[in-house]
TORNUNU-646289 format. One record per residue (C-alpha): residue number from 1; residue in three letters; x, y, z. Coordinates in steps of 0.2 Angstrom, whole numbers, always signed. Example, Ala and Ser with C-alpha at 12.3 -4.5 7.8 and 13.67 -1.06 7.14 Angstrom:
<rs>
nr_rest_X_Y_Z
1_ALA_+62_-22_+39
2_SER_+68_-5_+36
</rs>
This chain:
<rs>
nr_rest_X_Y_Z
1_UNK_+61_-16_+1
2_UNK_+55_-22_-16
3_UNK_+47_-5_-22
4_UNK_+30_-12_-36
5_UNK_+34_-9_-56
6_UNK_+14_-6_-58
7_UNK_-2_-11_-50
8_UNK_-15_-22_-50
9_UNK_-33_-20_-45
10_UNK_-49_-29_-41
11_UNK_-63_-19_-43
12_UNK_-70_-27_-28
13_UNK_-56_-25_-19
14_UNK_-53_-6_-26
15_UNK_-73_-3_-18
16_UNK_-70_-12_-4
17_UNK_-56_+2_+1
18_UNK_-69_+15_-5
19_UNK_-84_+11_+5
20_UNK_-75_+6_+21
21_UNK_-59_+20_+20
22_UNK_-64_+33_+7
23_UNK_-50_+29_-3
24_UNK_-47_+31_-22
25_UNK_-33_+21_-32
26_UNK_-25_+36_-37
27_UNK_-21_+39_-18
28_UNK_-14_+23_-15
29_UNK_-3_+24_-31
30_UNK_+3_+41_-27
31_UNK_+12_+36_-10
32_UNK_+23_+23_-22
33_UNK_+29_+41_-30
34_UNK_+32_+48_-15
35_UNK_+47_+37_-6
36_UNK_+35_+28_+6
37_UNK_+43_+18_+21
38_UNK_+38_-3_+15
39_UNK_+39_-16_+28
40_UNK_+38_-35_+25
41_UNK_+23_-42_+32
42_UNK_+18_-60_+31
43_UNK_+25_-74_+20
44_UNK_+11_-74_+5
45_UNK_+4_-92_-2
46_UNK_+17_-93_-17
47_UNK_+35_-95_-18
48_UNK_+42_-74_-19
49_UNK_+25_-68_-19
50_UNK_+23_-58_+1
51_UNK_+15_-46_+8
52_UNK_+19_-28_+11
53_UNK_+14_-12_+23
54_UNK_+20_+3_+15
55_UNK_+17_+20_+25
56_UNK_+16_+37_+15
57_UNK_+8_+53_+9
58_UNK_-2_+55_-6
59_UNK_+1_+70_-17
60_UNK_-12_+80_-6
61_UNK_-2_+76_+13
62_UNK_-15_+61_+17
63_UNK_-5_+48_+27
64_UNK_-9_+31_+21
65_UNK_-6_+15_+27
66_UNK_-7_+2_+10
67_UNK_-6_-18_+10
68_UNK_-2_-25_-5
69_UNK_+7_-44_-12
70_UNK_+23_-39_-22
71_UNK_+18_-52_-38
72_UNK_+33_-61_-48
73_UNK_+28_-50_-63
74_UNK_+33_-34_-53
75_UNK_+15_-27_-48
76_UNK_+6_-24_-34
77_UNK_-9_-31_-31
78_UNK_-17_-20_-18
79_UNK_-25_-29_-4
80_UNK_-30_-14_+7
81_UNK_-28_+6_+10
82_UNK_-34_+16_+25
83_UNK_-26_+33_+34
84_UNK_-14_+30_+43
85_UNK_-14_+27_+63
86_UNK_-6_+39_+75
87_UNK_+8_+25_+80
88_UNK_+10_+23_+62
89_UNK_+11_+40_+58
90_UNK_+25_+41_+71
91_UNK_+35_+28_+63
92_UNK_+33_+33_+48
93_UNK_+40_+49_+53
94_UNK_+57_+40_+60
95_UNK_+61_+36_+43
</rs>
């Protein structure tokens, strides 16, 4: 699965996951360095631009569970970030 070349971020967005999941964009960034499992989620609105799940630990050991559109450019657009559920943490351990 396509793996992002950088990210980009809303501010609204990037507060949004704050407030609701207590969730910095630091986190979210360090579960790309660490070989997280990516899953393809719904077709997106434009030609080769979809949506992704990727399930992984941030430097720290926190699972996360990220959303996030894979742009034409190569960046990420994070949509969503929250720790990950215990189903999810099980399937990210069968990877």
């Amino acid at each position: 699965m396509p793996q992002p070349d950088d990210f980009t971020w809303i501010p609204a967005i990037a507060d949004k996951i704050w407030n609701k999941h207590r969730v910095e964009p630091e986190e979210v960034e360090e579960v790309f360095e660490n070989r997280p499992r990516i899953f393809r989620g719904p077709k997106g609105h434009y030609l080769g631009e979809d949506v992704y799940y990727a399930l992984g630990q941030t430097n720290e050991g926190r699972y996360l569970f990220v959303v996030y559109i894979k742009k034409q450019n190569g960046r990420a657009l994070i949509l969503s970030a929250r720790d990950m559920t215990a189903r999810e943490r099980r399937r990210f351990g069968r990877k």
